[in-house]
Wavefront OBJ file of the C-alpha trace (Angstrom):
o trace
v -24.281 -32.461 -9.864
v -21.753 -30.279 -8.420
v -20.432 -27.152 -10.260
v -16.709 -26.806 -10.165
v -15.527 -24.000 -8.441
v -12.022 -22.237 -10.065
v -8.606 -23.444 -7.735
v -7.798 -19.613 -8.475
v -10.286 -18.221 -5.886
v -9.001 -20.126 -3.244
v -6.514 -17.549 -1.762
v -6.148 -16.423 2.048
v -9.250 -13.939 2.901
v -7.316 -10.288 3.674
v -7.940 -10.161 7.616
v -7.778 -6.910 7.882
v -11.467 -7.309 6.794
v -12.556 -9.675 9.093
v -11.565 -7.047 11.801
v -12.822 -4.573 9.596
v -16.309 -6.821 10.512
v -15.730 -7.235 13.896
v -15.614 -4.084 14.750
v -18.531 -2.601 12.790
v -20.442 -5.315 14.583
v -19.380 -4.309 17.991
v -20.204 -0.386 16.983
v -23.370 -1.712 15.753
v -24.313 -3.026 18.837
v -23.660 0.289 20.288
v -20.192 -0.065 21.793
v -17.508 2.344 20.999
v -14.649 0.773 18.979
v -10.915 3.214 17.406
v -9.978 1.994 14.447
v -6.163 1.453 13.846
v -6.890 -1.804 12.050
v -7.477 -0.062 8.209
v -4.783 1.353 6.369
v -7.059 4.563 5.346
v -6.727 8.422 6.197
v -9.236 9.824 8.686
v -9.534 12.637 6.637
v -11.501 13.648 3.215
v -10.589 14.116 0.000
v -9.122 17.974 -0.493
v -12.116 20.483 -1.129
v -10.692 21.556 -4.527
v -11.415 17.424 -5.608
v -14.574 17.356 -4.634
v -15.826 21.299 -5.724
v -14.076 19.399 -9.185
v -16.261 16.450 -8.892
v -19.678 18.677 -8.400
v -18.685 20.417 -11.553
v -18.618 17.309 -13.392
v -21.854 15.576 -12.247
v -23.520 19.049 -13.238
v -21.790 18.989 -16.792
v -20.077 15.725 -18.258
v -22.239 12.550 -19.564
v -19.658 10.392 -17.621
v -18.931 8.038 -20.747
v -15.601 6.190 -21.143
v -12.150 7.210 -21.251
v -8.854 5.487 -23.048
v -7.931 2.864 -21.104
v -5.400 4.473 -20.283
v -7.367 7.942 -19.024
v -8.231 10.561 -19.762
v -4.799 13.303 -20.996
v -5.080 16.134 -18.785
v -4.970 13.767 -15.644
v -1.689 12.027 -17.374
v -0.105 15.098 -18.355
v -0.622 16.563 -14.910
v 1.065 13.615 -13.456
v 3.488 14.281 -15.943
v 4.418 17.106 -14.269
v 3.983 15.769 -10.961
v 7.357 13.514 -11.716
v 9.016 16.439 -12.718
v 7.931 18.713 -9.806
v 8.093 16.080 -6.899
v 11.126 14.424 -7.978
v 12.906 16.021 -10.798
v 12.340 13.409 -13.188
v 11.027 13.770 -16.811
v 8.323 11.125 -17.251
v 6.345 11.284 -20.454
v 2.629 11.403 -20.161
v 2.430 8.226 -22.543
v 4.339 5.755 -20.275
v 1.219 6.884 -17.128
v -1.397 4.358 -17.385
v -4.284 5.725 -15.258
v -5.610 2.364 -13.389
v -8.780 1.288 -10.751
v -6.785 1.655 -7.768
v -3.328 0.601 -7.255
v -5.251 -2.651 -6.992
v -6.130 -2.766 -10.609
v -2.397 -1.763 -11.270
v -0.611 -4.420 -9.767
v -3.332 -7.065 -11.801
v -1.804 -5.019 -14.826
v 1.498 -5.496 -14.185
v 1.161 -8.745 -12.930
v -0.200 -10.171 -15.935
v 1.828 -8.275 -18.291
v 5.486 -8.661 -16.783
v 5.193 -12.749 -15.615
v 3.577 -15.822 -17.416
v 2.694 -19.279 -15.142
v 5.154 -20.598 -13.240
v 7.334 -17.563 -13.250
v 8.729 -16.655 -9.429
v 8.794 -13.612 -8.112
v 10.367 -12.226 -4.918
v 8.772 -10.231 -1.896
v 9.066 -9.381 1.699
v 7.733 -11.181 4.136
v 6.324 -9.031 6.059
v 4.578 -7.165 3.421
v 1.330 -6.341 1.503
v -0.722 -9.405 1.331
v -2.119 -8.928 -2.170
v 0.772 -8.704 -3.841
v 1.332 -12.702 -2.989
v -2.426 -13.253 -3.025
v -2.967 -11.661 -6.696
v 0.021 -13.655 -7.889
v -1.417 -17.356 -6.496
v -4.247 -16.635 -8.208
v -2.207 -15.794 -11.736
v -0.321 -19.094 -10.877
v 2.560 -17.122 -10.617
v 4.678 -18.211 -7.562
v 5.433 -15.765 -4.744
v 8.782 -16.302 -3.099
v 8.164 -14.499 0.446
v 11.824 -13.932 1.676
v 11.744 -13.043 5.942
v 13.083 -9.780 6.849
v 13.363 -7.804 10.049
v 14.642 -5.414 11.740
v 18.270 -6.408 10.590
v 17.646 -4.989 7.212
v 14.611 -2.447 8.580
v 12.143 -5.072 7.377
v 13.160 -4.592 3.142
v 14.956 -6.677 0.834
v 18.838 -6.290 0.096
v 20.502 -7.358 -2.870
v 22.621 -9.398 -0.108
v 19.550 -11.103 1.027
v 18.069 -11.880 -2.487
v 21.579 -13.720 -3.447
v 20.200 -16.342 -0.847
v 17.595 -17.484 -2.509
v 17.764 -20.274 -4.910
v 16.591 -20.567 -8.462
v 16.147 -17.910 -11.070
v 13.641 -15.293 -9.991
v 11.740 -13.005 -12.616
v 10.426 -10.441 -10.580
v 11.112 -8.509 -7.275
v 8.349 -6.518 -5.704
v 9.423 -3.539 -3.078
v 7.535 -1.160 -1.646
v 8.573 2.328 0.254
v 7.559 3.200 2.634
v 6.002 -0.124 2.939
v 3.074 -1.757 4.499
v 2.797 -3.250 7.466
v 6.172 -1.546 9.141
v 6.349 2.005 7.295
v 9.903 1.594 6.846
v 11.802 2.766 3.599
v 14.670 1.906 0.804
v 16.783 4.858 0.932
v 18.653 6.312 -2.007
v 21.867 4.262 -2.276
v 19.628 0.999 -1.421
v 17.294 1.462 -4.099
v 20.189 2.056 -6.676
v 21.643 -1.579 -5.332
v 18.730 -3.093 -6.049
v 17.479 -1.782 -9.261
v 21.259 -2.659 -10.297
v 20.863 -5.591 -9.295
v 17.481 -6.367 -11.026
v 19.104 -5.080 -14.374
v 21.928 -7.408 -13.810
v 19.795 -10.063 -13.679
v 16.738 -9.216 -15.784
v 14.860 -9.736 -12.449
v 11.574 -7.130 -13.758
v 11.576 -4.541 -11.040
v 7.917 -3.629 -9.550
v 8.169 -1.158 -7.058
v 4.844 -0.111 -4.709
v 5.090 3.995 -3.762
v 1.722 4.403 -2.948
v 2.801 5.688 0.186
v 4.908 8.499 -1.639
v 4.445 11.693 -0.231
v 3.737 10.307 4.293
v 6.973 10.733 4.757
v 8.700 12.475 8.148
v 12.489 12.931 8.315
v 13.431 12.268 3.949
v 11.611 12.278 1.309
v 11.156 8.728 -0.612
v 13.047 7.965 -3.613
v 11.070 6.536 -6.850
v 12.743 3.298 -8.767
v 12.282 5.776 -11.821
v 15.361 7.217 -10.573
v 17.724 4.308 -11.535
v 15.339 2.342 -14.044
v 13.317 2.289 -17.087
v 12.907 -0.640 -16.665
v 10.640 -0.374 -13.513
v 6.648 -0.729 -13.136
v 6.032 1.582 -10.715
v 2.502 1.863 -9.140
v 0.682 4.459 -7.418
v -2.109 5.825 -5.850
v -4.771 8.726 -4.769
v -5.764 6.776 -1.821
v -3.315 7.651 0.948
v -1.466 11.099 0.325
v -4.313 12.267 -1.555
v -6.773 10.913 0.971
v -8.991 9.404 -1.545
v -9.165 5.734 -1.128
v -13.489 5.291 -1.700
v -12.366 6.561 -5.340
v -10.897 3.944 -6.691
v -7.830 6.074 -8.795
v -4.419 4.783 -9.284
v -1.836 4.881 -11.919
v 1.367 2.858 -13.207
v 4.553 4.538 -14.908
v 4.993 1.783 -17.606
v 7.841 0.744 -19.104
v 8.346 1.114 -22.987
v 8.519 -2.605 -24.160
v 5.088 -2.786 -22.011
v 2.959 -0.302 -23.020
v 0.841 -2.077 -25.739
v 0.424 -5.193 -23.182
v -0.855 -3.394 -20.428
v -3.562 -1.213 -22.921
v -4.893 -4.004 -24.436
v -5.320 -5.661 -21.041
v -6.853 -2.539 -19.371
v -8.775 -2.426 -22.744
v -10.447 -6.069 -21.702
v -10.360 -6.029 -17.820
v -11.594 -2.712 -17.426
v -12.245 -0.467 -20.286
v -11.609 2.567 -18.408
v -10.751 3.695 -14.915
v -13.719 5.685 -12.911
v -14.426 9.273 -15.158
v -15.080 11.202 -12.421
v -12.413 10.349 -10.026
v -10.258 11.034 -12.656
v -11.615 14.887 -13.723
v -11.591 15.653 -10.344
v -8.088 14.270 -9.796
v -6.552 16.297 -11.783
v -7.300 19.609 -8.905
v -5.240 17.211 -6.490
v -1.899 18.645 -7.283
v -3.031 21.890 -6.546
v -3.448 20.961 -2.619
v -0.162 20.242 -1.719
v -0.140 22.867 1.416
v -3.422 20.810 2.732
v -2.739 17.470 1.946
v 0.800 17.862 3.768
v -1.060 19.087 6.929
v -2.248 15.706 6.913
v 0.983 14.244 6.615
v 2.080 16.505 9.911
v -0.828 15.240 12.041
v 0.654 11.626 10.905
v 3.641 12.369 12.442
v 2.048 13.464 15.557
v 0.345 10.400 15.811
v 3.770 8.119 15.223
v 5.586 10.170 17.616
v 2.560 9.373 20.090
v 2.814 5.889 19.908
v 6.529 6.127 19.394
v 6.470 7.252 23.612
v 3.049 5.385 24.823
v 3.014 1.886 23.180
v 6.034 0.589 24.892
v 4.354 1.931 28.383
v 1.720 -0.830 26.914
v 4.142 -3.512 26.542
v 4.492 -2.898 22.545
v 8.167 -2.425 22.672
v 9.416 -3.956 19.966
v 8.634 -1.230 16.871
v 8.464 -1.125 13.153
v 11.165 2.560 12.309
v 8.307 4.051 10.436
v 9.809 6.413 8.222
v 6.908 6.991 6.340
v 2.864 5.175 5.545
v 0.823 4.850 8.699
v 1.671 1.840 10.088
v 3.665 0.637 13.374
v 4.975 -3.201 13.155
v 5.058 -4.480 16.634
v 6.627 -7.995 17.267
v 4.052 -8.919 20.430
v 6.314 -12.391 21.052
v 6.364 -11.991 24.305
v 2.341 -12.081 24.668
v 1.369 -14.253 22.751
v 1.390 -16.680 19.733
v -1.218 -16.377 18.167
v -1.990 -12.729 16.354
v -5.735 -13.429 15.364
v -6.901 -14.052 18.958
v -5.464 -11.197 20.490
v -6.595 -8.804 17.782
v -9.917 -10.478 18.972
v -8.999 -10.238 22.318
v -8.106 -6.435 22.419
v -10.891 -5.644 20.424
v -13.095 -7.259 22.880
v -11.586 -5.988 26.135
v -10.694 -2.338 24.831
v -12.691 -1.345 21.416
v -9.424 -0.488 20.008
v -9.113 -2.448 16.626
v -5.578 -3.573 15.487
v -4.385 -6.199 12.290
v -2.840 -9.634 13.160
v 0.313 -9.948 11.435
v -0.324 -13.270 9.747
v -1.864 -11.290 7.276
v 1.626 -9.542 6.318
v 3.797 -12.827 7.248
v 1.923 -16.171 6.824
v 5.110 -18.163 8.470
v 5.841 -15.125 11.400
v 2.861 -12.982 11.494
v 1.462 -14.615 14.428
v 3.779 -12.997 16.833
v 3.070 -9.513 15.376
v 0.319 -7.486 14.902
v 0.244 -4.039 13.109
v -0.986 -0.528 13.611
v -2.550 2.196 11.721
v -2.229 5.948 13.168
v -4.240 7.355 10.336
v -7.039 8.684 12.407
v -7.067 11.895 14.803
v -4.925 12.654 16.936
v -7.414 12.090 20.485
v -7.754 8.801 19.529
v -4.781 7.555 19.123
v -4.426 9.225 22.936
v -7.417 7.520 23.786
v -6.463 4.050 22.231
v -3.148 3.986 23.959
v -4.671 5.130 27.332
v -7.024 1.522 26.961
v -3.975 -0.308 25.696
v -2.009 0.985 29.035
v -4.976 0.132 30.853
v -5.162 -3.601 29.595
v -1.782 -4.693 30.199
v -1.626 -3.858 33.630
l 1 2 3 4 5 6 7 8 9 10 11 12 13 14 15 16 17 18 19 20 21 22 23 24 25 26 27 28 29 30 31 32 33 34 35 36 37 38 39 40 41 42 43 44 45 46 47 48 49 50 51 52 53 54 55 56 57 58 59 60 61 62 63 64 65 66 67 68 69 70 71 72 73 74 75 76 77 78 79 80 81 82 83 84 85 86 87 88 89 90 91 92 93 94 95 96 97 98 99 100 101 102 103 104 105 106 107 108 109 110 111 112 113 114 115 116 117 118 119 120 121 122 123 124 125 126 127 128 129 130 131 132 133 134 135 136 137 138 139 140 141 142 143 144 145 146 147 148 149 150 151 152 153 154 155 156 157 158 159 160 161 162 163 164 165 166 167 168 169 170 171 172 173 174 175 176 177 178 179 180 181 182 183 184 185 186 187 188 189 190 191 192 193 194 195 196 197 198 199 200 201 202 203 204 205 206 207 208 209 210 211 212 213 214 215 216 217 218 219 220 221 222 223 224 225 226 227 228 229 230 231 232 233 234 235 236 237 238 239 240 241 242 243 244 245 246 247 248 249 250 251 252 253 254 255 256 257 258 259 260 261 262 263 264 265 266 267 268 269 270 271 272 273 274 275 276 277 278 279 280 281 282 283 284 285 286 287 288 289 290 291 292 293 294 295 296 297 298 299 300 301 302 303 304 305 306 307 308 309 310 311 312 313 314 315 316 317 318 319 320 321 322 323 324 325 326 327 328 329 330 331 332 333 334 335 336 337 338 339 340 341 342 343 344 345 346 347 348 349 350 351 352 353 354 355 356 357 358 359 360 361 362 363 364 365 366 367 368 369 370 371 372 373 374 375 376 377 378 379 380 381 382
């Protein structure tokens, strides 16, 4: 007798992991491999965080929080909206979440029922549609490019046919680092409200940003879920801390689901969190070794043939449509990693119709090897 299995587990594996594999089994083997295939900083979590996190091994039991966290880490995101971006945001709309992971699941759930659609780009973050085929809520992956600097217009949305419930943005965004600018983001959130399309915008990339600053949906909506994280400005992806800015009309929905799908987020990420927004000076040094990195590839990649390039306002990412070498992303991601070490994401996993003439990369680790990486890249495609 054969068990059934759930239809909701079968969604696309995220292959950025199966490079992730592939190239811990060629270091494993003793081969040197650069990693631009994960989307995480090189660098540590800020000292403050972790002398934070010491303190609290040594003297807290660790029990629960609220589901929604613990108050000083709301209220000092509290201020973060008002510091970073002049905007008053009241501690009881911040839902502290598991990742920006568990905050999407959250807003998911809460914001669509079955069968609702909901837009995205295509290229973009593959979870978003993955977490929504498994809700049985239907993704509607709309191409852009560089046309429209790879985001959604409200232009571009009026193409689409049938009523849509959601729209998902993110900016910067992942794979191409590019970003909705001020007047863009106040089109769309317009039209969103117009439509009573729910607005979820993704600015877990606030903060990596090189020539402006990135504008938060909370700007132009109440309305808005907006999710974020400690993983990539922060530099703290290994602990697991996100948070949402919920709207009003959801605020009971999403505590009593955080209530049942995860009682609380991590206790000790969260004390120590709260010494994060004290390390602005440091955590921005990061953000200017970033842009030494971009500007790197920026001059070498195209000496490598890559010369077709995501903008890259902001994130860590380059887009790079590789058309004219091949069609198939997957094999030369195997490929390069094979002949050079250096590890870089096929873009079917950010554009399941187009993806497999791009692939992406990540310049979040130091600076010598991203020198190093582009030197084998040169190398190769002589």
């Amino acid at each position: 007798m054969t068990l059934k299995v759930a239809k909701r587990g079968s969604i696309p594996a995220f292959l950025v992991m199966d490079i992730m594999r592939a190239a811990s089994s060629r270091e494993a083997s003793g081969k040197n491999v650069i990693h631009m295939e994960v989307g995480q900083p090189g660098t540590t979590a800020p000292p403050s965080v972790i002398q934070a996190a010491h303190a609290a091994l040594d003297g807290d039991h660790l029990g629960y929080t609220l589901a929604f966290g613990i108050e000083p880490l709301r209220q000092r995101l509290s201020q973060h909206y008002q510091d970073f971006y002049s905007l008053a945001v009241p501690a009881q709309r911040i839902a502290i979440t598991t990742g920006s992971s568990g905050g999407f699941i959250l807003a998911f759930l809460s914001a669509f029922d079955v069968g609702d659609r909901v837009a995205l780009a295509n290229p973009g973050y593959p979870a978003y549609r993955n977490i929504l085929k498994a809700l049985d809520v239907e993704p509607i992956g709309i191409p852009v490019g560089p046309q429209s600097n790879f985001q959604l217009t409200p232009k571009i949305l009026d193409t689409i046919e049938g009523e849509l419930n959601g729209l998902i943005i993110a900016s910067p965004s992942n794979p191409t680092g590019t970003m909705i600018m001020h007047n863009e983001m106040k089109a769309l959130a317009e039209y969103c409200k117009e439509r009573s399309i729910r607005l979820i915008s993704d600015e877990i990339y606030h903060g990596i940003t090189y020539e402006k600053m990135a504008c938060s949906a909370l700007e132009f909506s109440d309305d808005a879920i907006v999710i974020n994280s400690f993983s990539k400005y922060f530099s703290m992806t290994g602990w697991r801390l996100g948070w949402m800015v919920v709207p009003e009309s959801l605020l009971r929905s999403v505590e009593c689901l955080s209530q049942n799908l995860f009682i609380s987020p991590p206790t000790l990420s969260q004390i120590a969190c709260v010494a994060a927004f004290d390390c602005r000076e440091h955590l921005d040094g990061h953000v200017a070794k970033y842009r030494l990195n971009r500007d790197l590839l920026f001059d070498l990649l195209p000496k490598a043939g890559f010369n077709k390039l995501s903008q890259a306002d902001g994130a860590f990412y380059l887009y790079a449509d590789v058309s004219h070498m091949t069609n198939d992303s997957e094999e030369f991601c195997r490929r390069c990693l094979n002949d050079t070490g250096v590890a870089i994401t096929p873009g079917i996993d950010f554009d399941p119709e187009r993806g497999n003439q791009f692939v992406r990369f990540s310049f979040a680790g130091p600076f010598e090897d991203m020198v190093d990486a582009t030197r084998r890249l040169i190398e190769w495609q002589r």
